[in-house]
C-alpha positions in Angstrom: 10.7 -7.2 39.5 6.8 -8.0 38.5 6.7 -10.6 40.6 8.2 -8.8 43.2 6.0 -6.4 43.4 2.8 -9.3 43.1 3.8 -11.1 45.6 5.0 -8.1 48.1 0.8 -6.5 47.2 -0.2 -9.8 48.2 1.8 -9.8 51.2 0.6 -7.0 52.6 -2.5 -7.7 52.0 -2.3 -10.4 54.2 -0.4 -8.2 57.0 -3.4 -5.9 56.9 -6.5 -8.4 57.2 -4.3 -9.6 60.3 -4.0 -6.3 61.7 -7.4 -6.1 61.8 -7.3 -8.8 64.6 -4.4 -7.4 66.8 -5.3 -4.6 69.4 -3.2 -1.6 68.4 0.2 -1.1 69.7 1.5 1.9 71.7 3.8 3.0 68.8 2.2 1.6 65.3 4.4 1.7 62.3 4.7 0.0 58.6 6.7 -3.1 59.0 10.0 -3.1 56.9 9.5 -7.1 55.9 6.8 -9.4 55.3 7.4 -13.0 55.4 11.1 -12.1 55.8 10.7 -10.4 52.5 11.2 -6.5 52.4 8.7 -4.0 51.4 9.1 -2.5 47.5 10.7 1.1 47.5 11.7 3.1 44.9 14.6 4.2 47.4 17.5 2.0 45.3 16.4 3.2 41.9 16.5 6.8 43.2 20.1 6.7 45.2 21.3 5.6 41.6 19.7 7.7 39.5 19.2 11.1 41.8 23.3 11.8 42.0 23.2 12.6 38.1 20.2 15.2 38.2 21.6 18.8 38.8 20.2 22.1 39.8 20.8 25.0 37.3 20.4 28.6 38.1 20.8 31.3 35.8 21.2 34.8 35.5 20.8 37.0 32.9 19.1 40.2 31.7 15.8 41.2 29.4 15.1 44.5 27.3 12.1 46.1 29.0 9.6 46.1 27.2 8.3 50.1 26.4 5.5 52.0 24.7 6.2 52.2 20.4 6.1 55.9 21.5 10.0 55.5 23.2 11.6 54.1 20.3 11.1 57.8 19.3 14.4 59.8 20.1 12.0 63.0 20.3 10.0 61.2 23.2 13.1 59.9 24.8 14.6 63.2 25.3 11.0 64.7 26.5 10.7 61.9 28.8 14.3 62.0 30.3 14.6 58.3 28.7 18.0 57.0 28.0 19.0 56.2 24.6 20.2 52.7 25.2 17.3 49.8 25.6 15.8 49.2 29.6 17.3 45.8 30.8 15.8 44.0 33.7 18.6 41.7 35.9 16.8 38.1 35.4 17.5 34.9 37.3 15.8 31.8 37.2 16.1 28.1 38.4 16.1 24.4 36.8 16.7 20.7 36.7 19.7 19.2 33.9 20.9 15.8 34.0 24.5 14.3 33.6 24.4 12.3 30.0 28.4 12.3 30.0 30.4 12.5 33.1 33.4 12.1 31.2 32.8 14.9 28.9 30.5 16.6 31.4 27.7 17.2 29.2 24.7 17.8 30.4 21.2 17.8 28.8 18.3 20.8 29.8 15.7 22.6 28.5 16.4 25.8 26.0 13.9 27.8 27.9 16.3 26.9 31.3 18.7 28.4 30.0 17.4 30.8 27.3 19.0 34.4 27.5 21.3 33.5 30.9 24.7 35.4 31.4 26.1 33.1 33.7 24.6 29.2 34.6 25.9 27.9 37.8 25.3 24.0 38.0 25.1 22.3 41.8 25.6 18.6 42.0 23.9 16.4 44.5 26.8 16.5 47.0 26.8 20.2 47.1 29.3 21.1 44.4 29.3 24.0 42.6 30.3 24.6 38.9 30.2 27.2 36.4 28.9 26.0 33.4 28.8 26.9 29.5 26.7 26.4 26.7 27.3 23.7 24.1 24.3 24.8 22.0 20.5 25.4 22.2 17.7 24.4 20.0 14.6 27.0 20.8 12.3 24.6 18.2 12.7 21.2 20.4 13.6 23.2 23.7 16.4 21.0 23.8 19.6 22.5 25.4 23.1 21.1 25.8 25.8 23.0 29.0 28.9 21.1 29.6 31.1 21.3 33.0 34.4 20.7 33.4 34.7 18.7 37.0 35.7 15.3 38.0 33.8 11.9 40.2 30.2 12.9 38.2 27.3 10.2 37.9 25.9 9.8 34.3 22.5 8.2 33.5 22.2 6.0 30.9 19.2 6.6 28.1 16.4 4.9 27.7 14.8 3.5 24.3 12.0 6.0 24.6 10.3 4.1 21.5 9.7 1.2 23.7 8.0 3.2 26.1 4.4 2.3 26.8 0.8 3.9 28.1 0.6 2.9 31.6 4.7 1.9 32.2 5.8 3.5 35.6 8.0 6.5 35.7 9.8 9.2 38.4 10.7 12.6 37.7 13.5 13.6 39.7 14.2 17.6 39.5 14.3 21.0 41.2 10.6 21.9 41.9 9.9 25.5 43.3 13.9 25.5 43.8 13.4 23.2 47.4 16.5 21.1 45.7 16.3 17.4 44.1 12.9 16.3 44.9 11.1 13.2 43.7 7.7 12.2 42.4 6.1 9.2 40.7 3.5 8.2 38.6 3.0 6.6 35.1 3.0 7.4 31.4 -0.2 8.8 30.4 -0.1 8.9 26.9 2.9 9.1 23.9 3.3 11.2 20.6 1.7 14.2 22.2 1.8 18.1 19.9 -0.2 20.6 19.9 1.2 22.2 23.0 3.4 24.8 20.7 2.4 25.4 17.2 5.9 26.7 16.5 7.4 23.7 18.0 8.9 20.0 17.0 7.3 18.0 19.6 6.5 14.4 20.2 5.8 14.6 23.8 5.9 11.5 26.5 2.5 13.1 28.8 2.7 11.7 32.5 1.3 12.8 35.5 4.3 11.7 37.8 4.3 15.6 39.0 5.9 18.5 36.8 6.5 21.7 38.9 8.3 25.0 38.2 12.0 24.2 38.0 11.7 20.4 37.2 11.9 22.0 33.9 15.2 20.0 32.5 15.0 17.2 35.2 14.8 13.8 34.6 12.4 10.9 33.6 13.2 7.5 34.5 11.8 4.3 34.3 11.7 1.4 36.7 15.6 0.2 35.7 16.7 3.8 36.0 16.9 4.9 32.9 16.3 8.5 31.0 13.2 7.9 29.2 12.1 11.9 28.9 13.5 15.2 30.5 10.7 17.0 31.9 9.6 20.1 30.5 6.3 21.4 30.3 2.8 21.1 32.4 -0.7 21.7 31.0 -2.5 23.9 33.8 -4.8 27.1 34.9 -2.8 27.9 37.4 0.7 27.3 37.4 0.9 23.9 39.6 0.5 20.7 38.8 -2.8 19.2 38.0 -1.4 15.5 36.8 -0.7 16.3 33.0 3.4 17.1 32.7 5.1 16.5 29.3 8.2 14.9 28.4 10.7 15.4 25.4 11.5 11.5 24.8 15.1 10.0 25.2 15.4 9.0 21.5 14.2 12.9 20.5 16.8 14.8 22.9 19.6 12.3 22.2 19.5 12.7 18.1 19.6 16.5 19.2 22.6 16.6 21.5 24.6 14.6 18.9 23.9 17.4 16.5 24.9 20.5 19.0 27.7 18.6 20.1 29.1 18.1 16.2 27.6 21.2 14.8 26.9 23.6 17.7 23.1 23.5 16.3 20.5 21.7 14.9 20.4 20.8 11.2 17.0 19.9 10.5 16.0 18.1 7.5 14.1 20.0 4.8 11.4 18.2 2.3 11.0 21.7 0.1 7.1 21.5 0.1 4.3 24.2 0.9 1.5 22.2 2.3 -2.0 22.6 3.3 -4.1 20.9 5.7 -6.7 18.7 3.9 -10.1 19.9 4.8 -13.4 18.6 3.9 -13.6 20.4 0.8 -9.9 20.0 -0.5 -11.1 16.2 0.1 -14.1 16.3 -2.2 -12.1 18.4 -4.8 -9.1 15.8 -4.8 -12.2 12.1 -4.3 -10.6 11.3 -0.8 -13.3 9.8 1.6 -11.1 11.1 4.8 -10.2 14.9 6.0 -6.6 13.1 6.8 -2.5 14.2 5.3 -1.3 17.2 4.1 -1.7 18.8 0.4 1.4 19.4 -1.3 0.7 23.0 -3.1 4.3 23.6 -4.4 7.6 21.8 -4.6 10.4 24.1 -4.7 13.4 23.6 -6.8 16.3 21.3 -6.3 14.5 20.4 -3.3 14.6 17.1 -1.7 10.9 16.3 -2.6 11.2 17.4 -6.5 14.3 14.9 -6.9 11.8 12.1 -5.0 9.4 12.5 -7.6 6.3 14.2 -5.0 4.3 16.4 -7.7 1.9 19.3 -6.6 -1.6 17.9 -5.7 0.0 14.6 -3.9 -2.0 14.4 -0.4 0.9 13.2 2.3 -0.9 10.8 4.7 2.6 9.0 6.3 6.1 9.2 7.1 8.1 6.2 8.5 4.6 4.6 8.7 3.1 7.1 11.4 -0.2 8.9 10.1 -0.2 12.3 9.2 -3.6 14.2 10.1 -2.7 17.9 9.2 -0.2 20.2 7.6 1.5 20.8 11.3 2.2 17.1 11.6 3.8 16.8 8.5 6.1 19.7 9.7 6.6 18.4 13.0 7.6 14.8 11.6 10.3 16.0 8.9 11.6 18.8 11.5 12.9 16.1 13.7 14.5 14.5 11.2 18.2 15.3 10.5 19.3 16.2 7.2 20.7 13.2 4.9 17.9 11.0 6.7 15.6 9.1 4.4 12.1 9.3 5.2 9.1 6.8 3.8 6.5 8.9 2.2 3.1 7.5 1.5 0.9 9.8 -1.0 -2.6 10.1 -2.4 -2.6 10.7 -6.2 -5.0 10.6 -8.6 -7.4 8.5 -6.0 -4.1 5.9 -5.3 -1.9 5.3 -2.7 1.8 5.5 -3.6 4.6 5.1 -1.1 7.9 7.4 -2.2 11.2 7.7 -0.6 12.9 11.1 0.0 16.6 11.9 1.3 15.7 15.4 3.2 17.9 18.4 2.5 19.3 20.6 5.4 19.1 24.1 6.7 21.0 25.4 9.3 20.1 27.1 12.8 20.0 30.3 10.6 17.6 29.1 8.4 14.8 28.1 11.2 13.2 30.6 13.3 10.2 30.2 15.9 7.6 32.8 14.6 6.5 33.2 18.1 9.9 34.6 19.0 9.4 37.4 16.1 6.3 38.4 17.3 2.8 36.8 19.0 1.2 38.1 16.0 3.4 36.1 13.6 2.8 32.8 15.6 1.5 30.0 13.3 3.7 30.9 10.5 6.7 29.6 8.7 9.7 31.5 7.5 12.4 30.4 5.3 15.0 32.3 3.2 14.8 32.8 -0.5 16.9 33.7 -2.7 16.8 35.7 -6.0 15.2 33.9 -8.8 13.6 31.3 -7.0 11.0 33.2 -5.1 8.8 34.2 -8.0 9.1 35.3 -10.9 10.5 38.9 -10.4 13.5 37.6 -8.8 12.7 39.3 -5.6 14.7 37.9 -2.2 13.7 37.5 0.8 11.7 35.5 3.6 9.1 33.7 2.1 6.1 32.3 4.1 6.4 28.6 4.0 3.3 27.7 5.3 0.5 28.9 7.8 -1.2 27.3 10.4 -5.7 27.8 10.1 -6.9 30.4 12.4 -3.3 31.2 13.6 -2.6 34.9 14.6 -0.6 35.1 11.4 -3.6 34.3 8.9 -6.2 36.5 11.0 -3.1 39.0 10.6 -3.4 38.9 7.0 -0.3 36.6 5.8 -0.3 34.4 3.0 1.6 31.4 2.3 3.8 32.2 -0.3 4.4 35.8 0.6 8.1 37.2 0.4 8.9 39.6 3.1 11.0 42.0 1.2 11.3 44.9 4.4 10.8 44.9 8.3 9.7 48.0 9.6 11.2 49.9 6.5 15.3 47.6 6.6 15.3 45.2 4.2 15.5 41.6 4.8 17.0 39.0 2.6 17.4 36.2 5.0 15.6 34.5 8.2 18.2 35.8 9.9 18.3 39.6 8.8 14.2 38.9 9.7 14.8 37.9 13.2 17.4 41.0 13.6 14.8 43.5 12.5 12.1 42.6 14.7 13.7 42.2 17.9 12.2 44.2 20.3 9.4 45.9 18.1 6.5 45.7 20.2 4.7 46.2 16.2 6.1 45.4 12.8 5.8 46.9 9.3 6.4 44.3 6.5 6.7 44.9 3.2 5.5 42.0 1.2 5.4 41.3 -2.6 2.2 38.3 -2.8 2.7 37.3 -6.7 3.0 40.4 -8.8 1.6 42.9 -6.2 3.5 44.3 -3.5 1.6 45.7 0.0 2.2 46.9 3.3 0.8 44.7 5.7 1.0 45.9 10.1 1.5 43.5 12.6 0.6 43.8 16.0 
């Protein structure tokens, strides 16, 4: 195919320096061949690949968002409101793409999908099919419908760790609903975070162009295979300005096999609170770099207590890929499936020592995007405790795992380590009683025990 392509640049080349020379003809047009060779086009690639990318629409409904003051019955009745939430009718439109035509599984984004009441799926050649969901993972955006119809095209997945800077790619996908549209361009850059704190992501960045509704398309390379599904753009304005984002092949595949055995993701679990370093946890702990994540307490029976990481050990690796900050070292164990072991290198005492860890679980249950509590919470992690092991008291609850710097949760006044006790006066003993009692609270309460004091903290 390289050469191909060389020798077809070089070719016309030559076509165009003889043009030059030629008076212009009555009805100028590209030639087809050159030397009796044809012209590259990406037309093959797509007729192969395009047939397994499907549009997805949804439709659905969202709770209306209303003033703290109509959660009041008093108000409701003086304002004629009814007592039952305010729903909007929704509908939206995406990109998925076939991964199993015998099965009929089809991979998407969560936020496609996210909060639809019906998902209609139209194939290439116009058919139509009601689909259902197979399971969603809000944390990778990862989202897996299946259809139950006959003849479908499936694409086959790339190695996405073999991907490269500078490799060609197409995105083939839904843009701006106009049906399956196609754009090219190369990779721009791999391993990309950042884009949501609350997030696992270890995004493919391209600037092959990423519109509203390729969302869930697909990302192939130059053999046709699913190197990324589409899913996010970086831009002011809502269209594309050359930097879309990709969740890799390898990423999305590890979590379809999970929602397909498990109906969710089972995320691996180290049992660490962390802190970023920063330049002056570096001079306290004689490390010349602002690099890795502090280890401030190992929680019992946890994976990392039976590995032998001790409170004080600076994480600066897992697998062999640096670790710059408390989010990374988050982000790498979170796409890690429980039961995977994962090759820990740690600063102690001024000396590098490389440990191995067999990471614990937690289910769906368990995990919770703060964002999706509240956008005051965002930057903060939640897990449940229970009685005895959250301090000393034997309090339950959600404890704050961690915290981002500067998040809206720490200028909110968290703490890692807290243990939310109450939400807006119910109590909470799990992540999932938490998520319960904020939906839909436009401000929270929480009731929070920080060592052996216990405080109201607001949220808004």
């Amino acid at each position: 195919m390289t050469q191909f392509l060389r020798f077809s640049v070089a070719a016309v080349a030559a076509v165009f320096v003889a043009a030059l020379f030629q008076p212009p003809a009555a009805h100028a047009q590209l030639p087809s061949m050159v030397n009796g060779e044809k012209l590259p086009s990406l037309a093959p690639l797509i007729k192969d690949a395009a047939p397994a990318v499907v549009n997805i629409g949804t439709r659905g409904s969202v709770e209306v968002q209303q003033h703290p003051f109509m959660n009041d019955p008093f108000f409701r009745r003086f304002f004629d409101m009814p007592d039952s939430p305010q729903r909007r009718q929704t509908q939206s439109a995406g990109s998925g793409v076939i991964v199993d035509a015998r099965e009929g599984y089809i991979l998407t984004n969560h936020h496609v999908i996210d909060s639809a009441e019906e998902i209609t799926v139209t194939l290439q050649d116009e058919r139509t099919y009601d689909a259902t969901i197979v399971g969603s993972d809000p944390g990778s955006d990862v989202a897996v419908i299946k259809i139950d119809a006959d003849d479908l095209t499936d694409i086959k997945l790339a190695n996405s760790e073999v991907a490269e800077v500078g490799d060609f790619v197409v995105a083939i996908g839904n843009p701006f609903g106009l049906g399956h549209s196609v754009t090219s361009g190369i990779i721009s850059g791999l391993g990309r975070s950042g884009i949501n704190p609350d997030g696992y992501e270890d995004f493919i960045q391209t600037d092959a162009s990423i519109n509203p509704g390729n969302s869930g398309g697909a990302l192939i390379n130059l053999r046709g295979e699913l190197v990324g599904i589409n899913t996010a753009i970086l831009s002011r304005t809502g269209g594309n300005i050359g930097i879309g984002f990709a969740i890799p092949s390898n990423m999305a595949s590890s979590i379809m096999d999970q929602i397909v055995e498990f109906g969710e993701v089972r995320r691996g679990l180290l049992g660490v609170n962390i802190y970023t370093v920063t330049p002056d946890i570096a001079e306290a702990y004689g490390v010349d770099e602002t690099q890795g994540a502090l280890v401030s307490q190992i929680l019992d029976g946890s994976a990392a207590q039976q590995a032998g990481l001790e409170v004080g050990d600076i994480i600066i690796s897992v697998n062999g890929k640096p670790v710059d900050s408390a989010a990374e070292l988050r982000n790498a164990i979170g796409l890690q499936r429980a039961g995977d072991e994962v090759r820990l290198v740690v600063i102690r005492e001024g000396r590098e020592r490389k440990i191995k860890a067999t990471l614990g679980g937690q289910t769906q249950d368990e995990q919770v995007a703060a964002v999706d509590l509240h956008p005051g919470l965002e930057g903060a992690e939640f897990e449940s405790v229970t009685a005895g092991e959250s301090d000393s008291n034997g309090v339950d609850g959600v404890r704050v795992s961690a915290i981002a710097e500067q998040s809206p949760a720490s200028r909110q006044g968290l703490r890692t380590g807290d243990v939310i006790i109450a939400v807006n006066r119910e109590r909470v003993r799990t992540v999932a009683e938490f998520r319960d009692a904020a939906e839909g609270s436009s401000s929270l309460l929480l009731n929070i025990r920080r060592g052996n004091s216990a405080l109201l903290l607001p949220i808004r």
